[in-house]
C-alpha positions in Angstrom: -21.7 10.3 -7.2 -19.9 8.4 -4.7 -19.2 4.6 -5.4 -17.9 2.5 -2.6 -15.9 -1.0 -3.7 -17.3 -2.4 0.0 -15.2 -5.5 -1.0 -12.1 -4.4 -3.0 -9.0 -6.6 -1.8 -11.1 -9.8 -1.1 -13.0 -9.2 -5.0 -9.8 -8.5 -6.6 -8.1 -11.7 -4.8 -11.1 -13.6 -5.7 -11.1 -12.8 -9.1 -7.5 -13.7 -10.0 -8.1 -17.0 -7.7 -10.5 -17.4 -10.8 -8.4 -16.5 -13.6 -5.7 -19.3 -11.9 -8.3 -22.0 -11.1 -11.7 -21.8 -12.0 -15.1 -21.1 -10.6 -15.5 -21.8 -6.6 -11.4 -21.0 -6.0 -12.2 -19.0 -3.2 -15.0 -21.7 -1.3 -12.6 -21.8 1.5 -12.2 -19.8 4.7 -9.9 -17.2 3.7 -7.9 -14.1 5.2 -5.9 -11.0 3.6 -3.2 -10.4 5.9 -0.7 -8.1 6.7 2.8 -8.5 9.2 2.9 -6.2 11.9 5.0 -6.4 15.0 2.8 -7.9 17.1 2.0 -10.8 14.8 -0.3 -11.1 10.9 -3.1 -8.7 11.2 -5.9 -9.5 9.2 -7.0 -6.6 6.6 -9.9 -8.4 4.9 -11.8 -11.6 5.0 -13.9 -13.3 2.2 -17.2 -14.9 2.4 -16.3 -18.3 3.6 -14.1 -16.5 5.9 -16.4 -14.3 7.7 -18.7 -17.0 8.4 -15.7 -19.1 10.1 -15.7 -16.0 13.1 -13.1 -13.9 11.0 -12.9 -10.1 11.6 -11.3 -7.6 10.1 -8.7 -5.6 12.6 -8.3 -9.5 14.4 -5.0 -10.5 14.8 -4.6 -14.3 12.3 -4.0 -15.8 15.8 -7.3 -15.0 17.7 -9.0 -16.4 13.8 -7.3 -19.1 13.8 -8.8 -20.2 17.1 -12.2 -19.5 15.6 -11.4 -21.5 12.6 -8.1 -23.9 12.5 -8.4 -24.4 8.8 -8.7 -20.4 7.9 -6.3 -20.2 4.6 -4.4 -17.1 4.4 -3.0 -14.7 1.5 -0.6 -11.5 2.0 -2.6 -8.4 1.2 -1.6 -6.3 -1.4 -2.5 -2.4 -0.9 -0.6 -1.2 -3.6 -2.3 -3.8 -6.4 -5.6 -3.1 -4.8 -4.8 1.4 -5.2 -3.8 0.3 -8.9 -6.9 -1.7 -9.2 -8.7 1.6 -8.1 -7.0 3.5 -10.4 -8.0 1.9 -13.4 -11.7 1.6 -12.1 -11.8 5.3 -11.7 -10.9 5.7 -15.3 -13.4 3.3 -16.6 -16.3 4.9 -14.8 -15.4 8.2 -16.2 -18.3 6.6 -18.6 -21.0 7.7 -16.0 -19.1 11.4 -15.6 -16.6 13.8 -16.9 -14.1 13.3 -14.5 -13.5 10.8 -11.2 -11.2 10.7 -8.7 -9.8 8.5 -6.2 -11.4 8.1 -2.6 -9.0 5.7 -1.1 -8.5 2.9 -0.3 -12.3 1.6 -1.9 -13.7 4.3 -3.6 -14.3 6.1 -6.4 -16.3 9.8 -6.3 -17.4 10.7 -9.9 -18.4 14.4 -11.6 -22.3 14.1 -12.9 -22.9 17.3 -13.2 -25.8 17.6 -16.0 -24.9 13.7 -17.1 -28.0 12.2 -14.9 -30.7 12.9 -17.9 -28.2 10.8 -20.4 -29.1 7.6 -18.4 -33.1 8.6 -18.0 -32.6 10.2 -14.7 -30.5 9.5 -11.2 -32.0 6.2 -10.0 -31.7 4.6 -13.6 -28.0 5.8 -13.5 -27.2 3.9 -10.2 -29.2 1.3 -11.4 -26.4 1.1 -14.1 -23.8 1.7 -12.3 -24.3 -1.5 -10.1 -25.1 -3.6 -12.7 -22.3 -2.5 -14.8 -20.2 -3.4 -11.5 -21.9 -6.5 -11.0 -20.9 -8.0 -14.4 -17.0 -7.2 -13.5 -18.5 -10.0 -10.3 -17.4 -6.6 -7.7 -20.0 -6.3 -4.8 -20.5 -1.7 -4.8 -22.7 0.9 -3.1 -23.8 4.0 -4.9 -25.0 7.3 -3.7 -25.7 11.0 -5.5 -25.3 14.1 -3.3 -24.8 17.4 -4.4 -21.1 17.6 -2.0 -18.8 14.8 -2.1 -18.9 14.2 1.3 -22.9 13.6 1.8 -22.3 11.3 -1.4 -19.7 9.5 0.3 -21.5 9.1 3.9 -25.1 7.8 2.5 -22.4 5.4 0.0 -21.7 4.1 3.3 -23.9 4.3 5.7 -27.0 5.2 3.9 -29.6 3.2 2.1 -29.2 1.7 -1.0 -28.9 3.9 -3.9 -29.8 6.9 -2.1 -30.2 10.1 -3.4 -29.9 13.7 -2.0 -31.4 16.3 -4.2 -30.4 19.8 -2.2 -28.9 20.8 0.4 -32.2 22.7 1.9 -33.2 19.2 3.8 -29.4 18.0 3.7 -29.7 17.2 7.4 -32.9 15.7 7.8 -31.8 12.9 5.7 -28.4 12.7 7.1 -29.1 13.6 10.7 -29.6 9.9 11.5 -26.2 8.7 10.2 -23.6 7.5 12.9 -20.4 10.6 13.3 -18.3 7.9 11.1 -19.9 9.2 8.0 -18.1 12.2 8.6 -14.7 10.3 7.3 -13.0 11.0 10.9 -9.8 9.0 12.3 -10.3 6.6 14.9 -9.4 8.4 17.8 -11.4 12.0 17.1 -14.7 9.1 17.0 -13.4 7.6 20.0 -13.4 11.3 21.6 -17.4 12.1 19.7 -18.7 9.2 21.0 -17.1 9.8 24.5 -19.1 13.2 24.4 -22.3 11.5 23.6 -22.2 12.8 20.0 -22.9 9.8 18.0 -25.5 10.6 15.3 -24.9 13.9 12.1 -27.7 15.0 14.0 -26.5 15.2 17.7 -23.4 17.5 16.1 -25.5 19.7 13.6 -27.6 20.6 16.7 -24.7 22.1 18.9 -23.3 23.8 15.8 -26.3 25.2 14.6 -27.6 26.2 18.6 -24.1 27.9 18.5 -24.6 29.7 15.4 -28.1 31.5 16.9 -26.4 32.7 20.1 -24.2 35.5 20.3 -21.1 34.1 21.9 -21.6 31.0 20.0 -20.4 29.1 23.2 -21.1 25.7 22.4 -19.5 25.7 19.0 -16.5 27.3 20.5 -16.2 24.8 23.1 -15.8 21.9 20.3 -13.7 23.8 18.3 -11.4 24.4 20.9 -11.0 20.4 21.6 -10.3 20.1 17.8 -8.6 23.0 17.2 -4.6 21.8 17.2 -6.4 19.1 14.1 -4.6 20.8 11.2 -6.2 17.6 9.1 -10.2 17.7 7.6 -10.5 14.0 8.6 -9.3 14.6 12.6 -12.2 17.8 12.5 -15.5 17.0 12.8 -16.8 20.6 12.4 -15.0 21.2 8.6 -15.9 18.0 7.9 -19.6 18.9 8.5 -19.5 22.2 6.9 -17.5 20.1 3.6 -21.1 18.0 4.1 -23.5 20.8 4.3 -21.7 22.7 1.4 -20.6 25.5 3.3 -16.6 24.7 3.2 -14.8 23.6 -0.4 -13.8 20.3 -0.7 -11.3 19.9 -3.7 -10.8 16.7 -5.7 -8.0 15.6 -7.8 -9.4 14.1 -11.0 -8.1 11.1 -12.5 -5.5 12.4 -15.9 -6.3 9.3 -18.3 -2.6 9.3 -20.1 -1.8 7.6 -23.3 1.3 5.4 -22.9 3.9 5.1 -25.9 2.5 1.2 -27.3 4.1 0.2 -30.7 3.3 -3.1 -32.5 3.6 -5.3 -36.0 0.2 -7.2 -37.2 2.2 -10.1 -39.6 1.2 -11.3 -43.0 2.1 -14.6 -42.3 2.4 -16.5 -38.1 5.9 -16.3 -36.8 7.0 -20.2 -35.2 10.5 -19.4 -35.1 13.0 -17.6 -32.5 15.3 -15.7 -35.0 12.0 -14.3 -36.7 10.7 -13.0 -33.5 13.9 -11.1 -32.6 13.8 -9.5 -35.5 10.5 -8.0 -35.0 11.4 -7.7 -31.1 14.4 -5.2 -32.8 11.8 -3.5 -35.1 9.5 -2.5 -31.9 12.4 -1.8 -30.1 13.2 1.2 -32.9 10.0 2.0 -33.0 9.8 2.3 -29.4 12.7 4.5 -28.9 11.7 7.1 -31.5 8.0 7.3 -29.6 9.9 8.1 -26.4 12.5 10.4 -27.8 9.4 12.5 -29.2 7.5 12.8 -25.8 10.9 13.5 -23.9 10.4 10.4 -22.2 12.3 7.0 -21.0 11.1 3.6 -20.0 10.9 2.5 -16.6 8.7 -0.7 -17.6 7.9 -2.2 -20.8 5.3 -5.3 -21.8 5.5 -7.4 -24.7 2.2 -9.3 -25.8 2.3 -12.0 -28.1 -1.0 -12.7 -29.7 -1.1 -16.9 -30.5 -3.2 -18.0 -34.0 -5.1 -19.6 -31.0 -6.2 -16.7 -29.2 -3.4 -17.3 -26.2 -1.6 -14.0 -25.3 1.9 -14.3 -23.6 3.4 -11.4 -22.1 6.3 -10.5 -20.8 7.0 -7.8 -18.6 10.4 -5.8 -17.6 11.5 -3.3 -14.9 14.1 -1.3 -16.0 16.3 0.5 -13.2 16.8 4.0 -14.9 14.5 5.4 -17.7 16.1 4.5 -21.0 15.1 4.1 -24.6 18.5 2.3 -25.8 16.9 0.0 -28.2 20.0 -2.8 -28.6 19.0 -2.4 -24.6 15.7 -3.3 -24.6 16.1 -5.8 -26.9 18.8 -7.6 -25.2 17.1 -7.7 -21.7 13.8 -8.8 -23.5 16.5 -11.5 -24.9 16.7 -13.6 -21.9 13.0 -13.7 -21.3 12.2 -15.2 -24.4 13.5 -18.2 -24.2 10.9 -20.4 -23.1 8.1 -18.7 -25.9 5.8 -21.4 -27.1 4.8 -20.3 -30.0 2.2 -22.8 -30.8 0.3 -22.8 -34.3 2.3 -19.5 -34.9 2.3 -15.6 -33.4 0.7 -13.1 -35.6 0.7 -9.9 -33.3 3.6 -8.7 -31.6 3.3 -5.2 -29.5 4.8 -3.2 -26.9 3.9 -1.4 -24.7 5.5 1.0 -22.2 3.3 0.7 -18.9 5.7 3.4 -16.7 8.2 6.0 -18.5 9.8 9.1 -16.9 11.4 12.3 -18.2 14.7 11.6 -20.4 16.5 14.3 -21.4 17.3 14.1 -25.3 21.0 15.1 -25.2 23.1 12.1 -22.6 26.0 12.4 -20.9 29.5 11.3 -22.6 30.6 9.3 -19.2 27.2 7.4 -19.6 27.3 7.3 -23.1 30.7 5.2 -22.8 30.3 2.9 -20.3 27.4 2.0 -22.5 29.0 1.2 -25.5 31.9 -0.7 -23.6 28.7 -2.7 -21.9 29.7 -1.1 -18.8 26.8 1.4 -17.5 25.5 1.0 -14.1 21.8 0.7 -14.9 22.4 -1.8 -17.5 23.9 -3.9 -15.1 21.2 -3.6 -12.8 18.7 -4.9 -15.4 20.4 -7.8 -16.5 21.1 -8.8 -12.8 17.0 -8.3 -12.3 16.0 -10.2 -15.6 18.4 -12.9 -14.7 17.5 -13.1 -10.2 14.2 -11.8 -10.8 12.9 -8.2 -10.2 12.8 -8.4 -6.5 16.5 -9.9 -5.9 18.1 -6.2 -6.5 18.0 -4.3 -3.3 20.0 -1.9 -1.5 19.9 -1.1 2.3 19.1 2.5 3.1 18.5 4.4 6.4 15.4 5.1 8.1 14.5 7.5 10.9 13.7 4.4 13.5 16.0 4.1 16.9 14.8 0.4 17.0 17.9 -1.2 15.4 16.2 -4.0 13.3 14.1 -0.9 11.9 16.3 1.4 11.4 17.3 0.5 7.8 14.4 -0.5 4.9 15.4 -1.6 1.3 14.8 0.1 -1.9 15.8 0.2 -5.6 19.0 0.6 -6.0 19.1 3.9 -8.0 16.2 5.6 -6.4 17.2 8.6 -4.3 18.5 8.4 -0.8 15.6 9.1 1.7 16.8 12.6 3.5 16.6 11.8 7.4 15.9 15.2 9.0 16.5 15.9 12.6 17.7 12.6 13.8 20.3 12.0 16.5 23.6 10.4 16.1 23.1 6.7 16.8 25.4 5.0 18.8 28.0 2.2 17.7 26.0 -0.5 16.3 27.2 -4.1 16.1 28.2 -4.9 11.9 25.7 -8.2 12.4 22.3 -8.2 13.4 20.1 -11.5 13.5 17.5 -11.7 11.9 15.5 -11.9 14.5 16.8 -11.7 18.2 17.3 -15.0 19.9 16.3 -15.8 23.8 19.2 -16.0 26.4 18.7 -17.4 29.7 21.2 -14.7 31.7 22.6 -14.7 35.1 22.9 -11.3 37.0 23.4 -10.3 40.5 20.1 -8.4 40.7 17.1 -8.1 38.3 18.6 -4.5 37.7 22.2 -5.5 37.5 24.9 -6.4 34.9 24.7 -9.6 33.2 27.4 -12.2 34.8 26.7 -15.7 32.7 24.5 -16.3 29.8 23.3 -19.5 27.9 22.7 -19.3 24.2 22.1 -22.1 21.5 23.2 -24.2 24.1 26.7 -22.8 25.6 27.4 -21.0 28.6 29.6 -18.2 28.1 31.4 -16.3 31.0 31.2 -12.0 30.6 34.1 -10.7 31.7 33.3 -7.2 30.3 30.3 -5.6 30.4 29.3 -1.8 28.6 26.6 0.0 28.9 23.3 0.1 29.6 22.0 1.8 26.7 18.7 2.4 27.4 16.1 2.4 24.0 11.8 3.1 24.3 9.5 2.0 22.5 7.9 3.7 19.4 5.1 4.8 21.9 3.2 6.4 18.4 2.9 3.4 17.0 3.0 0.4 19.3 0.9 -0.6 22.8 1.6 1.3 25.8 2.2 -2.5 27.4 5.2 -2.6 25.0 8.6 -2.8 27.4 11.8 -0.9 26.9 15.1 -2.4 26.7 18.3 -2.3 28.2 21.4 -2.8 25.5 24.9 -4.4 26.3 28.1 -4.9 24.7 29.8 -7.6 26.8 32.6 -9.8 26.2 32.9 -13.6 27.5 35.9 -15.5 28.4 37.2 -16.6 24.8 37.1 -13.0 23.8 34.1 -13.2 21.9 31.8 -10.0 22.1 27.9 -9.8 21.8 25.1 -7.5 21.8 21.9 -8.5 24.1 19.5 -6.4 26.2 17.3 -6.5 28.6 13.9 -7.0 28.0 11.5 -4.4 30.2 12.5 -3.4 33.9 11.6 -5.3 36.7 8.4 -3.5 38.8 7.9 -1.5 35.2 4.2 -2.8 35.4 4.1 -4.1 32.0 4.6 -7.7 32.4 6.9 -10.2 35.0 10.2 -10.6 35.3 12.7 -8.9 32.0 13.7 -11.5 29.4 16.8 -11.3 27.9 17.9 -11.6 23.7 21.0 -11.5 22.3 20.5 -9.5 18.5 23.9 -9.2 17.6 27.6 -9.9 17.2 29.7 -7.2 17.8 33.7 -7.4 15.8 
């Protein structure tokens, strides 16, 4: 059984809109976006939204013509695969086992379950009510292959329902070739051919099959054949359909996180009583985690009110560790605004994320902890104390665009390993942030730069290096992108910049070159 979540990001934004401020939060035109570097691209669009003109795939600026007063919200794919996650283990009521079909799906196991429910349509009848209560908008299908679930999910009717695979294709046959779960481009190239129904591509495969040379399947296989992927080959992903070519799914592993807690006699209303049963879980904790081998990467404490308020806190740690005096003392700081109201009569704690921890620690580690000295507990108190965001560290990335060439991380995850990437040039220490216009003189479009004007000076080159010449990430940018032209000069004062050319004159990809200045050289 294949269940699509049509409306995943915008239902999950909705829904904690709700939590935040009631009923009818969302009644205004609103857009998930996400930065790209051509401008906010919008990933999904709500009700209100779609009605204003909004499209999904439309840059924010082409919406915001449509619709001035369009309200915006960063999109969040990792929330909404997390979100996915834990739906896939609550449907696991329906099925054995479930697994994730990215980035809005679920695919679920009913092998001999069907009969439990009084048959197949009562169990998608369930399945979209049980949805609907959780206020998420879903389309169900059964097929015996994951891949005829997933296309009449999609493209089929509702709650539709493919008993064998003897008529398979003359209830799929009139689907569009983007049931087949294809990229963009191999469509694109399907469509081009005039294949643009199942149907259209079954016939040349099976026509192929009945003749000797099997020509016509041969031809199409040879187009496709450099696709090493299932999704960019639209003759495995018809056999995966048909049954004829395994499909493997990895199920969902429901496992149950180390979660201590104290149920009290009497409510708690003071600080020092709470730290003392903050200690208590902390011991408690630590012994769960030595057991299993394990360490805490994040931890949650709930507090359970007398009037039914919860209060958590939440903390990222950045190395596994079950130190409880640790714990207890970043949890510390976090506490200290805790209304505790009528009084707390549950405490617990819960460790959402834990890695491998060998038993046995190292002595270097083991004293810089006791002289309050270790690495990682510094990082933590710096994140409790700047917030869990404010730790970074720079780290390269395979990018010859200098304002991409570095991304930021945790600071004691591993080192991403940059394989088969050039020796870059002499970069200038400083970088903008974002590179500025300069209105340059030069003695031909082509030539060196002789005067330029930025942030209102003029400035004299009397040394000029280069050009270095950089392209475009032509894999992942517009073939109207422009190159640039990159210069270290120096003006009269002795001062030294970066700046480059934007695009070559006659280059065909715009008018005359603009010219930034990205960097200050020492």
């Amino acid at each position: 059984m294949a269940i699509w979540c049509a409306r995943l990001s915008v239902d999950r934004w909705r829904l904690s809109q709700e939590l935040e401020a009631g009923e009818g939060a969302d009644a205004d035109p609103t857009v998930l976006i996400t930065e790209t570097a051509h401008g906010p691209r919008i990933d999904a669009v709500n009700t209100a939204g779609a009605q204003a003109g909004a499209k999904v795939g439309m840059m924010l600026a082409d919406a915001r013509t449509l619709c001035p007063q369009i309200q915006t919200a960063p999109a969040d794919p990792a929330g909404d695969l997390a979100f996915l996650e834990k739906l896939a283990i609550w449907a696991q009521q329906w099925g054995p086992w479930s697994a994730l079909d990215p980035p809005d799906g679920v695919l679920i196991d009913i092998t001999a379950a069907a009969h439990l429910f009084g048959g197949e349509r009562r169990l998608l009848a369930d399945v979209e009510a049980a949805f609907a209560q959780r206020k998420l908008a879903v389309r169900s299908a059964i097929a015996p292959t994951a891949g005829a679930a997933w296309a009449l999910a999609h493209f089929g009717p509702a709650r539709a329902i493919l008993n064998g695979q003897e008529d398979a294709m003359r209830h799929l046959g009139d689907l569009p070739v983007a049931a087949l779960r294809l990229d963009s481009d191999v469509l694109t190239v399907l469509r081009r051919l005039g294949l643009k129904r199942l149907g259209d591509l079954a016939d040349i495969a099976k026509g192929a099959i009945n003749r000797s040379e099997a020509a016509a399947r041969d031809a199409l296989h040879r187009r496709f054949r450099n696709r090493k992927s299932p999704s960019a080959n639209p003759l495995v992903r018809l056999d995966q359909i048909l049954g004829r070519v395994p499909e493997p799914l990895l199920p969902i592993v429901v496992r149950q996180m180390p979660l201590v807690q104290r149920r009290l006699m009497e409510p708690l209303r003071h600080r020092a009583l709470l730290d003392q049963v903050l200690t208590d879980l902390a011991a408690d904790m630590a012994r769960e985690l030595e057991g299993r081998g394990e360490g805490a990467r994040r931890l949650e404490l709930g507090l359970w009110r007398v009037d039914g308020e919860v209060i958590v806190r939440r903390l990222e740690l950045a190395a596994a560790t079950r130190e409880p005096a640790h714990i207890t003392r970043l949890f510390a700081d976090k506490l200290e605004d805790i209304d505790a109201g009528f009084g707390i009569e549950t405490v617990r704690l819960y460790a959402s994320w834990a890695e491998p921890l060998d038993i046995a620690q190292k002595d270097v580690e083991e004293a810089t902890e006791r002289h309050g000295t270790s690495l990682a507990a510094c990082l933590d108190r710096l994140s409790v104390r700047l917030g869990p965001g404010a730790v970074r560290r720079p780290v390269p990335h395979a990018s010859h665009l200098p304002e991409r060439a570095q991304r930021w991380q945790p600071p004691l995850d591993p080192e991403p390993v940059l394989q088969n990437v050039a020796e870059p040039r002499a970069r200038p220490l400083k970088l903008l942030d974002k590179a500025e216009r300069v209105a340059v003189l030069y003695a031909s479009p082509d030539g060196y730069p002789q005067r330029f004007r930025w942030r209102g000076n003029v400035h004299e080159v009397v040394r000029v290096e280069g050009p270095e010449r950089i392209a475009p990430e032509w894999w992942r940018q517009k073939s109207t992108v422009r190159l640039r032209d990159y210069y270290r000069i120096e003006d009269a004062e002795g001062r030294r910049y970066w700046i480059y050319r934007h695009g070559v004159s006659g280059d065909g990809r715009g008018g005359m070159p603009d010219w930034f200045l990205q960097g200050l050289l020492a």
